[in-house]
C-alpha positions, 0 to 999 in steps of 0.5 A, a space after each residue: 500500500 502506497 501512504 500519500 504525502 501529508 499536505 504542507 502547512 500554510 505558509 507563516 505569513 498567512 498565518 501571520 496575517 491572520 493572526 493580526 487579524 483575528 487580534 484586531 477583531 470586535 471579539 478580542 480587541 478588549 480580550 488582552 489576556 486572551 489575545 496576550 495568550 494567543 499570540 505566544 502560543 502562535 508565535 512559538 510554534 511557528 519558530 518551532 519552539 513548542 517546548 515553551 508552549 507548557 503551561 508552566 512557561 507560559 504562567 511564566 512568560 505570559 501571564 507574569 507568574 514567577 519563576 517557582 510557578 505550580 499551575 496545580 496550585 495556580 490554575 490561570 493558564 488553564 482558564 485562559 487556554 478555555 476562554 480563549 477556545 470560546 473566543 476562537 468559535 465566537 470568532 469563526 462564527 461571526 467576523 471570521 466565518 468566511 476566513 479561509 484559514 482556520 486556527 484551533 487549540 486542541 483542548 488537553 494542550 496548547 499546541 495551535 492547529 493550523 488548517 484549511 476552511 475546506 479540508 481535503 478528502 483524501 481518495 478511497 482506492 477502488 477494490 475488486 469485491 466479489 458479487 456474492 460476498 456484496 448480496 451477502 452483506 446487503 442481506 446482513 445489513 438488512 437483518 440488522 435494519 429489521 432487528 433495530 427499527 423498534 428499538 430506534 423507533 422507541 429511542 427516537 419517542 425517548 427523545 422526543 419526550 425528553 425535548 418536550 419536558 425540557 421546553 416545559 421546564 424551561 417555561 416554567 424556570 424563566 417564570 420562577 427566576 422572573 419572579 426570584 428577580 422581584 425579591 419579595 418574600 411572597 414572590 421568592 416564595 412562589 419562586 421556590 414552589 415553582 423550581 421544585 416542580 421542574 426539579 420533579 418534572 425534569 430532574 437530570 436537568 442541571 439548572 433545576 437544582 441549581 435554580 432551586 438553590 439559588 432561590 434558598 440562599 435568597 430566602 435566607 438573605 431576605 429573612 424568610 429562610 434561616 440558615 440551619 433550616 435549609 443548609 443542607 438542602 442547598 449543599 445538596 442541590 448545589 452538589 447535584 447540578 455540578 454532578 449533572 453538568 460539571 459546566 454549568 456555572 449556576 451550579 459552581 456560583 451556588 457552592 460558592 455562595 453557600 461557603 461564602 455567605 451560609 456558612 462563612 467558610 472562606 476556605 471552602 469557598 476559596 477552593 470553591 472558587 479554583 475549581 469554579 474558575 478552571 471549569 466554568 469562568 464566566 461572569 457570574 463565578 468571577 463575580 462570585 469569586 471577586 466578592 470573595 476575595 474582598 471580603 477578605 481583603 484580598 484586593 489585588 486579587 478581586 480587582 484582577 477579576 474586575 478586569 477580566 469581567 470588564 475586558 469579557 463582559 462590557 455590556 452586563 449589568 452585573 459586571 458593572 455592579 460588582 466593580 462599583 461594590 469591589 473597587 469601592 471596598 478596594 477604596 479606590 473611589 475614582 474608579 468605583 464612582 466611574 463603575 457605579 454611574 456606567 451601572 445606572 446607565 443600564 439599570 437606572 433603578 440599581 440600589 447597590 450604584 446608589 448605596 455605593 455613591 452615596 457612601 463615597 460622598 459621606 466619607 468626602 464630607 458631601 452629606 447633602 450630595 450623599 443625601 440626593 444620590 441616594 434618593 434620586 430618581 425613586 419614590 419619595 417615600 424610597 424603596 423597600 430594601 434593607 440595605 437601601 433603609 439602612 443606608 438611608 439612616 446612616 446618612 441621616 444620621 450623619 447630618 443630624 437629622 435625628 426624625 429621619 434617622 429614627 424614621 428609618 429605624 422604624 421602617 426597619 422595625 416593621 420589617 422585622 414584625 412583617 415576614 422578614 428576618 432584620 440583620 442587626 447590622 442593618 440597625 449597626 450602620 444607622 448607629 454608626 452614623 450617630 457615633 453610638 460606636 459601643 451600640 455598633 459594636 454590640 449589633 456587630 457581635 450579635 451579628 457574627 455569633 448568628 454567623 450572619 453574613 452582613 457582618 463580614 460585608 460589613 468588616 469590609 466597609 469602608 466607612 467602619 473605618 472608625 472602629 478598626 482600631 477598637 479590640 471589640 472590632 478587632 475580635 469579631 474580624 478574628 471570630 471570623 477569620 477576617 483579621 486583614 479586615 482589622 488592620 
């Protein structure tokens, strides 16, 4: 038997002009660590230097890691390498779909492929077969055609049904997360009831039980849950949709969230948040993971994943919510004031942008203008939220407005006497303002003995700055394991 010759490569200065062009793209124009990536790998194997394309140099050589760098312990390398395949296929599919030549990353390595649009065919060569043996295998064939028409058939109505119950619980999940989004008690209610009736109808689906989760950790935010009742049943569901689908970011943000603001165990969310990052990086683990990180004073490492978000997600709300929360907590104020006014851009009614602005200006010294952020645009009574009414109180009390900040405590009381838990922290922000700096301290203690999440975002705040030289505040960041927050 003669082997045909394989076909030469394109030649490098295609593959260089492609290259260019695939860089100058609307795809990867603001993907620098992908476009960084793509042009080393590129680069080196063209000057037949594939050794370097290991992902300990590239951590190295691209990504500024140091010398001793471990890729187990520091999986950036890997995140990029999938991030940058889905930014190849975005590609393709869209500027570069008519591009003749083709550049591909075979997952397991980074090695680049470089090929032709149309790949050739190679010929069969015609062989002699005898008449007899061709009626025989027709008759074989046809046998086998017979015995598996049933099955096929059978397999076939399988499918069909499982597409049907899938369209219907899809229906039935965008109508609950329409309802999660509204954020009351009794809609987050009807929300829960909703996403376990597509957990029973359809439980090999992944994003039902992570849905059902995420649906939990909101009940528990808002007070209607609390965290004993229901901790295990979302460490389940969270565990069952990564089972079902090791992709699926819901699944991997639920686990995240639960570590993080269930069971403040920044350990296991940290790991978490590795294994998150390495299978499923999109925009909600990176906010997850970024909040993380802030939390525990992990600055640099939370204003990487800013960026990241910012370079892969420019047009997303939640991307822009997060850099005003992280960069403000990061107390660069310049850049979260910049992030919070692109928020409100695209969500004019965004309470987190407001909150935000309306604590730098106080911290300036701006309480009038802290006062009309805060306010501007919403109802004159303001809105129903927590964090909004306690915001609302420590602003009044920081200009002495002492009917509007015990106005703001009332609103808080009814909530408490309604359907809804209370954090004490929420009460600690508007004593904070009057300076009731031991009345603080007593709510944040309260708060970290229930484990309540609220104290460890509070730890974080910029405006406790006061208090971090207080031993009672010093204690509770020890209690927690949020020392750096103390310093």
């Amino acid at each position: 038997m003669r082997l045909m010759a394989a076909e030469p490569g394109p030649p490098r200065e295609s593959i260089e002009r492609h290259l260019n062009k695939i860089l100058d793209s609307p795809v990867f124009s603001r993907a620098g660590r992908q476009s960084s990536l793509l042009r080393f790998i590129v680069e080196n194997s063209l000057d037949g230097k594939e050794g370097a394309l290991r992902e300990a140099c590239i951590g190295v050589e691209v990504y500024g890691r140091p010398s001793d760098f471990d890729p187990r312990a520091d999986t950036i390398v890997r995140v990029e390498a999938s991030r940058l395949r889905t930014r190849l296929l975005e590609y393709y599919e869209s500027s570069g779909r008519d591009d003749e030549l083709r550049i591909t990353i075979p997952k397991g390595g980074y090695v680049p492929v470089f090929a032709s649009r149309h790949t050739a065919t190679p010929a069969v060569s015609r062989v002699a077969v005898p008449r007899k043996a061709v009626l025989v295998a027709i008759s074989a064939c046809l046998a086998l055609v017979a015995g598996f028409a049933g099955y096929f058939y059978s397999k076939a109505r399988g499918s069909a049904d499982v597409a049907a119950r899938r369209q219907r619980s899809k229906k039935l999940f965008q109508q609950a997360m329409r309802l999660h989004m509204m954020g009351t008690p009794a809609s987050v209610s009807e929300a829960r009831a909703l996403h376990e009736e597509v957990v029973r109808q359809d439980p090999g689906w992944a994003r039902a039980h992570s849905g059902l989760a995420h649906t939990f950790l909101t009940l528990i935010d808002i007070g209607v849950k609390g965290r004993q009742e229901v901790s295990d049943t979302i460490l389940t569901l969270a565990r069952k949709s990564i089972q079902l689908d090791p992709a699926d970011p819901d699944g991997h943000s639920a686990l995240i969230r639960f570590h993080r603001d269930v069971k403040l165990n920044w350990k296991d969310a940290g790991e978490a948040c590795r294994t998150a990052l390495s299978k499923a990086p999109d925009l909600r683990i990176l906010a997850n993971c970024g909040l993380l990180h802030s939390l525990q004073g992990n600055h640099e490492i939370a204003k990487t994943l800013v960026r990241e978000a910012i370079e892969s997600y420019p047009s997303r709300r939640q991307t822009w919510q997060i850099a005003c929360v992280l960069q403000y907590r990061a107390g660069k104020y310049r850049e979260a004031l910049s992030a919070c006014a692109r928020l409100l851009e695209l969500d004019p009614e965004s309470i987190v942008a407001r909150n935000v602005q309306a604590s730098i200006l106080a911290l300036e010294g701006s309480l009038e203008k802290a006062v009309d952020a805060h306010r501007s645009g919403l109802p004159a009574i303001g809105v129903d939220r927590e964090d909004w009414i306690s915001t609302g109180g420590y602003l009044a009390a920081r200009a002495g407005n002492a009917t509007e900040m015990r106005r703001m405590i009332s609103r808080l009381d009814q909530r408490a006497r309604s359907q809804h838990r209370v954090s004490p922290v929420s009460y600690a922000y508007i004593h904070l303002g009057w300076g009731e700096h031991d009345k603080v301290l007593d709510l944040l203690e309260q708060a970290a003995g229930e484990l309540d999440g609220a104290a460890a975002e509070f730890l974080a705040n910029p405006i406790t700055a006061p208090l971090r030289a207080s031993l009672r505040f010093q204690r509770v960041a020890g209690s927690l394991g949020l020392e750096q927050q103390a310093r």
